[in-house]
C-alpha positions in Angstrom: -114.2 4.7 48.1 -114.2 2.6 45.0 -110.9 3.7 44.0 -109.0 3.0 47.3 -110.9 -0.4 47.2 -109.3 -1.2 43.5 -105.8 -0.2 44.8 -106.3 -2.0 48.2 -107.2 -5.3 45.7 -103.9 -4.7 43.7 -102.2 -4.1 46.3 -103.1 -7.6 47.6 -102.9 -9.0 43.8 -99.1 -8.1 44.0 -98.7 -9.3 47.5 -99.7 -12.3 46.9 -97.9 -13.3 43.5 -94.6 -12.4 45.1 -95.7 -14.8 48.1 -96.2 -17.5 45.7 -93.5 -16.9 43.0 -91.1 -17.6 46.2 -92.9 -20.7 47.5 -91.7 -22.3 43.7 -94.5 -24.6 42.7 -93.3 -27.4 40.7 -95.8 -27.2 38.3 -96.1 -23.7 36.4 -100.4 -24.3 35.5 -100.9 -23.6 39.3 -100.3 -19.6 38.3 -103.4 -20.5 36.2 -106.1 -20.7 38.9 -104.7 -17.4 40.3 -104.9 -15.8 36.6 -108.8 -16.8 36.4 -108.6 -14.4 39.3 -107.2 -11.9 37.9 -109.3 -11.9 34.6 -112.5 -12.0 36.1 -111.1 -8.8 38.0 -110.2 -7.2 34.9 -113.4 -7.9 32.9 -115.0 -6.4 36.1 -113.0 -3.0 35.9 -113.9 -3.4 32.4 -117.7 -3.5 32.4 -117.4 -0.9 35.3 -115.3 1.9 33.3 -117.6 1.3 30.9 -121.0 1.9 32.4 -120.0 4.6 34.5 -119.8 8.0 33.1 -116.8 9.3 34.3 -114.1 11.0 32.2 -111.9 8.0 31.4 -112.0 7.1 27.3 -113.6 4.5 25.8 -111.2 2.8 24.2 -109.4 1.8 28.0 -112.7 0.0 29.5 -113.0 -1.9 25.7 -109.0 -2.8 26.4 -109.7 -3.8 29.6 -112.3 -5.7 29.3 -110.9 -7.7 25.8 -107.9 -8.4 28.5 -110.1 -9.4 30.9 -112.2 -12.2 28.6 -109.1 -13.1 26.6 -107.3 -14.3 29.9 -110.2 -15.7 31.1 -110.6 -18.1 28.4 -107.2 -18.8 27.8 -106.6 -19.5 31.6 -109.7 -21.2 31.9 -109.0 -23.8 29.2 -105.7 -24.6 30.7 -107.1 -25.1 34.2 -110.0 -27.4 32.9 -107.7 -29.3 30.6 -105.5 -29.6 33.5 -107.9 -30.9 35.6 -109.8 -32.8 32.8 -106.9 -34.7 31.5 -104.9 -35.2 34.7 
Protein backbone atom coordinates (compact mmCIF):
# COMPACT_ATOMS: atom_id res chain seq x y z
CA UNK A 1 0.00 0.00 0.00
CA UNK A 2 2.69 2.37 1.01
CA UNK A 3 4.67 1.61 -1.95
CA UNK A 4 1.91 2.23 -4.68
CA UNK A 5 1.18 5.40 -2.57
CA UNK A 6 4.98 6.75 -3.12
CA UNK A 7 4.82 5.87 -6.89
CA UNK A 8 1.20 7.31 -7.22
CA UNK A 9 2.97 10.77 -5.45
CA UNK A 10 5.80 10.64 -8.12
CA UNK A 11 3.86 9.91 -10.50
CA UNK A 12 1.99 13.25 -9.82
CA UNK A 13 5.52 14.94 -8.86
CA UNK A 14 6.40 14.37 -12.68
CA UNK A 15 3.02 15.31 -13.91
CA UNK A 16 2.93 18.26 -12.57
CA UNK A 17 6.53 19.71 -13.35
CA UNK A 18 6.00 18.96 -17.01
CA UNK A 19 2.57 20.91 -16.62
CA UNK A 20 4.47 23.86 -15.34
CA UNK A 21 7.83 23.74 -17.26
CA UNK A 22 5.24 24.26 -20.38
CA UNK A 23 3.15 27.10 -18.79
CA UNK A 24 6.99 29.12 -18.80
CA UNK A 25 6.93 31.33 -15.71
CA UNK A 26 8.81 34.32 -16.20
CA UNK A 27 10.43 34.16 -13.13
CA UNK A 28 12.65 30.87 -12.50
CA UNK A 29 12.25 31.15 -8.13
CA UNK A 30 8.62 30.02 -8.74
CA UNK A 31 10.21 26.28 -9.30
CA UNK A 32 11.33 27.10 -5.64
CA UNK A 33 7.98 26.82 -3.79
CA UNK A 34 7.41 23.46 -5.66
CA UNK A 35 11.03 22.28 -4.63
CA UNK A 36 10.08 22.85 -0.72
CA UNK A 37 7.67 20.28 -1.81
CA UNK A 38 9.67 18.01 -3.03
CA UNK A 39 12.28 18.15 -0.04
CA UNK A 40 9.99 17.87 2.61
CA UNK A 41 8.89 14.57 0.60
CA UNK A 42 12.30 13.39 0.46
CA UNK A 43 13.32 14.01 4.05
CA UNK A 44 10.00 12.07 4.72
CA UNK A 45 11.16 8.90 2.65
CA UNK A 46 14.19 9.54 4.43
CA UNK A 47 13.18 9.32 8.05
CA UNK A 48 10.75 6.46 6.89
CA UNK A 49 13.61 4.15 5.26
CA UNK A 50 15.28 4.71 8.10
CA UNK A 51 12.93 3.70 10.97
CA UNK A 52 11.51 0.86 9.21
CA UNK A 53 13.34 -2.35 9.28
CA UNK A 54 13.07 -3.42 5.92
CA UNK A 55 15.99 -4.75 3.81
CA UNK A 56 17.02 -1.43 2.09
CA UNK A 57 20.84 -0.18 3.35
CA UNK A 58 21.56 2.38 5.51
CA UNK A 59 23.52 4.48 3.66
CA UNK A 60 20.20 5.27 0.97
CA UNK A 61 17.68 6.54 3.90
CA UNK A 62 21.04 8.77 5.30
CA UNK A 63 21.28 9.94 1.31
CA UNK A 64 17.95 10.60 1.19
CA UNK A 65 17.32 12.26 3.92
CA UNK A 66 20.77 14.69 3.53
CA UNK A 67 18.95 15.44 0.03
CA UNK A 68 15.94 16.04 1.56
CA UNK A 69 17.25 18.85 4.35
CA UNK A 70 19.86 20.17 1.95
CA UNK A 71 17.07 21.19 -0.61
CA UNK A 72 15.01 22.24 1.93
CA UNK A 73 17.21 24.82 3.21
CA UNK A 74 18.49 25.89 0.16
CA UNK A 75 15.01 26.25 -1.37
CA UNK A 76 13.66 27.59 1.62
CA UNK A 77 16.17 30.50 1.78
CA UNK A 78 15.52 31.43 -1.74
CA UNK A 79 11.73 31.45 -1.25
CA UNK A 80 11.89 33.64 1.92
CA UNK A 81 14.52 36.00 0.50
CA UNK A 82 12.22 36.17 -2.36
CA UNK A 83 9.48 37.06 -0.56
CA UNK A 84 11.40 39.03 2.14
CA UNK A 85 13.24 41.33 -0.16
CA UNK A 86 10.66 41.63 -2.99
Amino acid sequence: MKKNLMIIIGLVAIVLTIFLITQNPEDPVFFDFFGIGIFCFLFGVGGWILKTKKKTPDWIGFLILLIGILGLIVDGFIVIKRIIGG
